[in-house]
C-alpha positions as CSV (number, residue, x, y, z in Angstrom):
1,X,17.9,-18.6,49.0
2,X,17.9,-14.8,48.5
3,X,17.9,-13.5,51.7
4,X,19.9,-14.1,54.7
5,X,18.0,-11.6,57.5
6,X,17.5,-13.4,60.6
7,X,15.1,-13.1,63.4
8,X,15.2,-13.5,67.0
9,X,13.0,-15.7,68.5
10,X,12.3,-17.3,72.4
11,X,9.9,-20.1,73.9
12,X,9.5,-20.8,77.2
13,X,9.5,-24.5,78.1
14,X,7.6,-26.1,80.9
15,X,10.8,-26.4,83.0
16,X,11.0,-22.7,82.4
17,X,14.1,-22.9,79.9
18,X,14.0,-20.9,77.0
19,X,15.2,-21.2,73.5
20,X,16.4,-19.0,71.1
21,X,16.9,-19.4,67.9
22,X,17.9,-17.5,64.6
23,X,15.8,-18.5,61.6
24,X,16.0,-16.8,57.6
25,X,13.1,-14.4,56.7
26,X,11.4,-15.5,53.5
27,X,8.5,-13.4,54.6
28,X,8.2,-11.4,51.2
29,X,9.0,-14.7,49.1
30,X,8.2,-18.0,50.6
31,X,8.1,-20.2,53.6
32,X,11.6,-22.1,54.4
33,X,11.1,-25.6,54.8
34,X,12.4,-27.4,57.7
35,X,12.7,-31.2,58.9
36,X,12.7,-32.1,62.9
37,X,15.5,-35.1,63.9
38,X,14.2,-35.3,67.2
39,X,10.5,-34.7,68.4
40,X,10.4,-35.2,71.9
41,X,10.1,-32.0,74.8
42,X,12.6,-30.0,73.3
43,X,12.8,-30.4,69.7
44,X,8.9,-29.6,69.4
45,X,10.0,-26.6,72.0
46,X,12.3,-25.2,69.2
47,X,10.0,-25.9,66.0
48,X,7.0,-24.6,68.1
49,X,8.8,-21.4,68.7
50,X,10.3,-21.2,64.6
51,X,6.4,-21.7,64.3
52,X,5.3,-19.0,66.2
53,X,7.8,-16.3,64.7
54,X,6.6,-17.8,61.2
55,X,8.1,-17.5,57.6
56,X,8.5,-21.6,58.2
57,X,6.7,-25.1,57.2
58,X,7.8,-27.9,59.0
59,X,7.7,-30.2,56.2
60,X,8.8,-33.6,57.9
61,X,9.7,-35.0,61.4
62,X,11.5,-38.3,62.3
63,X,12.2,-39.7,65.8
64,X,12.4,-43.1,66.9
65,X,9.7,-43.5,69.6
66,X,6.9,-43.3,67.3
67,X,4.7,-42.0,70.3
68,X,7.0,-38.7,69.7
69,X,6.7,-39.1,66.2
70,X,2.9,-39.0,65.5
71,X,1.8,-36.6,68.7
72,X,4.6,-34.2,67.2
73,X,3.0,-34.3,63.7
74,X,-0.4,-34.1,65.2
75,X,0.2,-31.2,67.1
76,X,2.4,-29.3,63.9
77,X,-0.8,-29.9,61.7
78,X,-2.9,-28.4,64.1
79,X,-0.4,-25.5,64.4
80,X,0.1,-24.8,60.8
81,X,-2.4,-26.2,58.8
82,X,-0.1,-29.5,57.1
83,X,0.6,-32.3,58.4
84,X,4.6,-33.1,58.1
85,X,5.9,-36.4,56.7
86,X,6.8,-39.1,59.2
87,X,10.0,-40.9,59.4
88,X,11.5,-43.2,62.0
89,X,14.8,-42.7,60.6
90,X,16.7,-39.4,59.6
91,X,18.2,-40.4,56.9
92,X,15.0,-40.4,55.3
93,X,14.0,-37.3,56.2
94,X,17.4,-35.4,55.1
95,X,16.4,-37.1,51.5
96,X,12.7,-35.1,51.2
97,X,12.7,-33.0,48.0
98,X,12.8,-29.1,48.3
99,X,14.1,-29.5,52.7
100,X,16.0,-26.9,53.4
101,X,17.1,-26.6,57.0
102,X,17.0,-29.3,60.1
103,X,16.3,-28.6,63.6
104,X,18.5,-31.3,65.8
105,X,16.6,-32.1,69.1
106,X,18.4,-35.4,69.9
107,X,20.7,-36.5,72.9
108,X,24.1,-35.3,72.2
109,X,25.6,-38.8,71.5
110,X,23.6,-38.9,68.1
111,X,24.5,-35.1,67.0
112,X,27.2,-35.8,64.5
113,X,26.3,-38.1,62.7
114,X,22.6,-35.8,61.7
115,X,24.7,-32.9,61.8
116,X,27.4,-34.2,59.4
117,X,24.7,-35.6,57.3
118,X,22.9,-32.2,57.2
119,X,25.9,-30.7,55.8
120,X,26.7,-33.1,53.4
121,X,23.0,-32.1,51.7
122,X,24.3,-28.5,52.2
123,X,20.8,-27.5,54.5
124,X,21.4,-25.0,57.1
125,X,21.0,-26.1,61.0
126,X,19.8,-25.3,64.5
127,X,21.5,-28.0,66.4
128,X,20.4,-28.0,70.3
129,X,23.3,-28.0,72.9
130,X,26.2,-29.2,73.5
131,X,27.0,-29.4,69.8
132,X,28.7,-32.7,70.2
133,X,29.7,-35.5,72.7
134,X,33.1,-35.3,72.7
135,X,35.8,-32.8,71.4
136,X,36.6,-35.1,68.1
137,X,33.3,-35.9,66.8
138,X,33.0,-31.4,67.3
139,X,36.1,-31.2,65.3
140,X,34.5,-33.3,62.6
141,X,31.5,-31.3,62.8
142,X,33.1,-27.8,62.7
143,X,35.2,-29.2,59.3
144,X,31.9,-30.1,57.9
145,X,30.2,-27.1,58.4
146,X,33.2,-24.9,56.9
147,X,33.1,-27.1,53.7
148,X,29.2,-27.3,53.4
149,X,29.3,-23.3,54.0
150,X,25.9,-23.5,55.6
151,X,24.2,-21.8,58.3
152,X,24.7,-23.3,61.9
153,X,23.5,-22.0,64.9
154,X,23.4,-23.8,68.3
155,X,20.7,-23.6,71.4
156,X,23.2,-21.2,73.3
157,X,20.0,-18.7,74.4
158,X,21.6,-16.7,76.8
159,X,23.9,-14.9,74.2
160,X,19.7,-12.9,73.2
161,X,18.8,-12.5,77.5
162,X,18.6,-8.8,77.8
163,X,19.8,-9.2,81.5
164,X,23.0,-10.7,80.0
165,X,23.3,-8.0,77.5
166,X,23.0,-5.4,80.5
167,X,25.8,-6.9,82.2
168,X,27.7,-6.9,79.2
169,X,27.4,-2.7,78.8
170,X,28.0,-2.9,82.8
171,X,31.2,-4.4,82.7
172,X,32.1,-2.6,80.0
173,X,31.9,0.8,80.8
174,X,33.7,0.0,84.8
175,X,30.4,-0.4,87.1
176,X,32.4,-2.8,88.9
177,X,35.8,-2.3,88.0
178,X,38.9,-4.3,87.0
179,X,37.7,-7.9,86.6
180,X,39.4,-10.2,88.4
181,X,37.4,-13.6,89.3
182,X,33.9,-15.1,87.7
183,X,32.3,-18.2,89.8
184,X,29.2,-19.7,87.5
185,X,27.0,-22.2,89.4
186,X,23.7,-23.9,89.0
187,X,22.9,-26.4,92.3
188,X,19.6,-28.1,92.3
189,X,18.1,-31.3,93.3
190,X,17.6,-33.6,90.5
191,X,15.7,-36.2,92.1
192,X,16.5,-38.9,89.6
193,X,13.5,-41.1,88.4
194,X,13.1,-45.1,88.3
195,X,16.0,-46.9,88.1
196,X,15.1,-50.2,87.8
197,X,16.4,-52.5,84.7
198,X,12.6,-52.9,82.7
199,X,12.0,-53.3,79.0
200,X,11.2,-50.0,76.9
201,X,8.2,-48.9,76.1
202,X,6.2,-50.5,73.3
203,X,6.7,-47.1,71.1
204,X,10.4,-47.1,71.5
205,X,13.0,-48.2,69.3
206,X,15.9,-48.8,72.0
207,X,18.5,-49.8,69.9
208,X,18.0,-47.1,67.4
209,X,17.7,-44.9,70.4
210,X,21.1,-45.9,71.2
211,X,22.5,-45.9,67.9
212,X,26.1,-45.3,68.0
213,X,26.6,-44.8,71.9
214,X,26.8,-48.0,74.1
215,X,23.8,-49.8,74.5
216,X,22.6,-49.7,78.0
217,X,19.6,-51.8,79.8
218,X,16.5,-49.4,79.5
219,X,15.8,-48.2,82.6
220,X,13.8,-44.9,82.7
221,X,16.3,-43.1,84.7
222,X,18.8,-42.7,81.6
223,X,16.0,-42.7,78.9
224,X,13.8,-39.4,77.2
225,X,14.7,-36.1,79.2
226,X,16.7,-38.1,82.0
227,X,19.5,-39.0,79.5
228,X,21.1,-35.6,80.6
229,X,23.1,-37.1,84.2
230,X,24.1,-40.6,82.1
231,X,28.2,-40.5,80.7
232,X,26.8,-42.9,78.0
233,X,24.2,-40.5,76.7
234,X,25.0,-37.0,78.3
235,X,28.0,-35.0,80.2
236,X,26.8,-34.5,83.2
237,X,25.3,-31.5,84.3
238,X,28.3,-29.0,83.4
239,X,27.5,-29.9,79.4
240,X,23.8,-29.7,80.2
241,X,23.2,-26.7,82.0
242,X,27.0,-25.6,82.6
243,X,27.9,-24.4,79.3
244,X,25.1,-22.3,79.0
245,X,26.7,-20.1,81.6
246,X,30.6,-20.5,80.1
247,X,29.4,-19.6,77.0
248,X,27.7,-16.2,77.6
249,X,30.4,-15.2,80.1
250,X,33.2,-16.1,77.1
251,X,31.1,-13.8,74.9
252,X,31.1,-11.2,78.0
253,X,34.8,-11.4,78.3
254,X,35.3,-11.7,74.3
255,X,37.7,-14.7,75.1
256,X,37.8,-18.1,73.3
257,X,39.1,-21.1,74.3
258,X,40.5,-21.2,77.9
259,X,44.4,-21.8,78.3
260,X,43.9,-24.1,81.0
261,X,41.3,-26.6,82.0
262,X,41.2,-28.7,85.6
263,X,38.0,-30.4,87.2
264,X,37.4,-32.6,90.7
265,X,34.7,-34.0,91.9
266,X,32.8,-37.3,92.2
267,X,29.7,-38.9,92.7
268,X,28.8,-38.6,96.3
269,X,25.2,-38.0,97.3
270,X,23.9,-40.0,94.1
271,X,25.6,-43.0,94.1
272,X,23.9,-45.3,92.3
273,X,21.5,-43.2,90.9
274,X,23.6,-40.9,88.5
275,X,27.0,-42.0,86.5
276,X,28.3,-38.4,86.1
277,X,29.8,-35.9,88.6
278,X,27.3,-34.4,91.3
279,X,29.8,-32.8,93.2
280,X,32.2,-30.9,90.3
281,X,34.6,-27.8,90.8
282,X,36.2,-27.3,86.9
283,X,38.8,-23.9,86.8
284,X,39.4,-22.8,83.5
285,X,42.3,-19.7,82.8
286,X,41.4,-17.0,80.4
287,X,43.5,-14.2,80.2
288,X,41.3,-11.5,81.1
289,X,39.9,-13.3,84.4
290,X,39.8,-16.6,85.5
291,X,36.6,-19.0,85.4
292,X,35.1,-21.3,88.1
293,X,32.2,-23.5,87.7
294,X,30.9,-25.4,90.3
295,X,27.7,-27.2,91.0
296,X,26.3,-29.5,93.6
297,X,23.5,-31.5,92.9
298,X,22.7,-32.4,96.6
299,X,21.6,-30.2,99.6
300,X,20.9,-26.4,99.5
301,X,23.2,-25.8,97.1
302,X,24.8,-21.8,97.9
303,X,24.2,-21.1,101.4
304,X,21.8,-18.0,99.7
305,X,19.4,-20.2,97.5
306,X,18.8,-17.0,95.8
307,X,22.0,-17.5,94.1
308,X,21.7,-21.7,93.1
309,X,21.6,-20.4,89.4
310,X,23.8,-17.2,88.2
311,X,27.0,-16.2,87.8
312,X,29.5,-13.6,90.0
313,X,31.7,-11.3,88.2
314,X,34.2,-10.0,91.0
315,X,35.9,-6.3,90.3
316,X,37.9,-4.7,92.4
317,X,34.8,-1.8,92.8
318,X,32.0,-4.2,93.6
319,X,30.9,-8.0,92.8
320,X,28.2,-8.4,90.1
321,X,25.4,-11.1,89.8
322,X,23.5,-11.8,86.8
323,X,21.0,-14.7,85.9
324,X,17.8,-14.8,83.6
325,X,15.8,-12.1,84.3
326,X,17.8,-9.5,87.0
327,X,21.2,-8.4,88.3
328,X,22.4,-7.4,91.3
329,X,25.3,-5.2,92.3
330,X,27.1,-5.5,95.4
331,X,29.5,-2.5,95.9
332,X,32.8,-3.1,97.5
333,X,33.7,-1.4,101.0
334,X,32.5,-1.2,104.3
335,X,29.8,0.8,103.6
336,X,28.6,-0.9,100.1
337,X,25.0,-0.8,99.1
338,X,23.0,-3.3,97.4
339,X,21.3,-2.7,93.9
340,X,19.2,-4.6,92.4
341,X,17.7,-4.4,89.0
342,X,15.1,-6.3,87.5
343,X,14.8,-7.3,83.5
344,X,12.3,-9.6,82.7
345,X,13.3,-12.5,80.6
346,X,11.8,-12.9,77.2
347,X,9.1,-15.3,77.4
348,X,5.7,-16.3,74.5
């Protein structure tokens, strides 16, 4: 590779979640070749975007619900002109002559194995969040990745969101003051889907889906897309949607790792239907303000819906509230305005 330039890119899913990605520019020398492990909603919303920007050829895609499989590869050869190779399985795929880079759209519980793979054939990576189940099989990953010496980059979007940037230079330069306090929260409904014990569908490996996670009986309440609320297959909607929210406020605060770390919560509206927390309050000390997360997954959420998804940075001049596509500023005293500014999210 001769050039290490990257470019910004965004796509909006149907569910109105965007993702950016950083990809290398071989514009003025060739196309980079990538492989898809993954090629359900959101791996194709990934490679569709990579497409979009260009200087790319996906050159293979694997998944194990060979429903994904060919509609993916349909759809890519309609979108660039080749069809990719198919694969069920990705070790297959990681063993194509002249791949390059791997996007990684699979559940969580599958993410390091590919992605220690990946960097055993020294190809760079966009892995989707969370990087990793657990907190060992991360470690593994990060060693990996520091003696492969590859690129990584992972599906953390909000660190590009202009809005996010804005309240960056806000914070920065005093608008509201000392910081103090940050509460993060994202309530919503789920509404969790079928939950009855039935066999797969006839294009779906289960077992492979599975792989090295505990098999479960299919139902379709913990299978594609609903995986996300199921302890076998996800972490619960802090690890979903949470740590989109930690992570651009860490980058905010230009803090790392939190010094302390505490969570309740339960399962209370969703018993039954959901095997991770719906209810969760998880405090987490940095030194420059301390972190709350909170979500509830069950009535109105905030008593202001307008405020279900964002985050609140508290100063001592005025509180601050950011999501997506605006802020608004809340100064502090009895006389305190409202200010609200509007910044469209990127969106193609």
């Amino acid at each position: 590779m001769k050039r290490r330039k990257f470019i910004q890119i965004a796509s909006a899913s149907s569910a109105a979640v965007a993702s950016n990605l950083f990809i290398p520019s071989f514009a003025q020398d060739r196309k980079l070749r990538i492989g898809l492990i993954g090629a359900g909603w959101y791996g194709m919303v990934i490679t569709k975007a990579a497409l979009k920007v260009g200087g790319v050829e996906v050159i293979g895609v694997c998944d194990v619900d060979s429903a994904h499989l060919n509609n993916s590869a349909n759809e890519l050869e309609q979108l660039q002109g080749t069809k990719p190779k198919t694969f069920k399985f990705y070790q297959e795929l990681l063993g194509m002559k002249g791949l390059e880079a791997v996007f990684i759209g699979t559940p969580p519980h599958w993410h390091a194995l590919q992605f220690i793979a990946a960097c055993e054939k020294s190809l760079d990576i966009y892995c989707e969040k969370p990087l990793s189940y657990d907190i060992t099989e991360g470690m593994a990953m990060v060693k990996a990745a520091e003696k492969a010496g590859n690129i990584v980059q992972l599906g953390f979007q909000r660190r590009q969101s202009e809005a996010f940037r804005k309240t960056k230079d806000l914070l920065d330069n005093g608008r509201i003051g000392n910081l103090h306090q940050v509460i993060a929260q994202i309530n919503y409904n789920p509404d969790p889907t079928d939950n009855t014990i039935q066999p797969p569908p006839a294009s779906l490996d289960w077992d492979e889906w599975c792989g090295p996670a505990p098999k479960l009986d299919y139902r379709p309440s913990i299978g594609h897309f609903a995986w996300r609320l199921e302890k076998e297959y996800g972490n619960g909607h802090l690890v979903d949607w949470g740590i989109h929210h930690i992570d651009i406020i860490r980058h905010i605060m230009g803090e790392g790792m939190p010094e302390e770390f505490c969570s309740t919560g339960g399962i209370y509206a969703l018993k039954d239907k959901i095997t991770t927390p719906d209810t969760l309050t998880s405090q987490m000390a940095y030194k420059k303000a301390p972190l709350v997360w909170q979500h509830r997954l069950w009535g109105t959420g905030d008593v202001n819906s307008e405020f279900n998804n964002g985050i609140f940075f508290y100063g001592e001049k005025g509180t601050l509230f950011a999501d997506d596509s605006r802020i608004v500023i809340f100064d502090a005293g009895k006389d305190g305005k409202r200010e609200d500014l509007q910044i469209p999210a990127i969106e193609f």
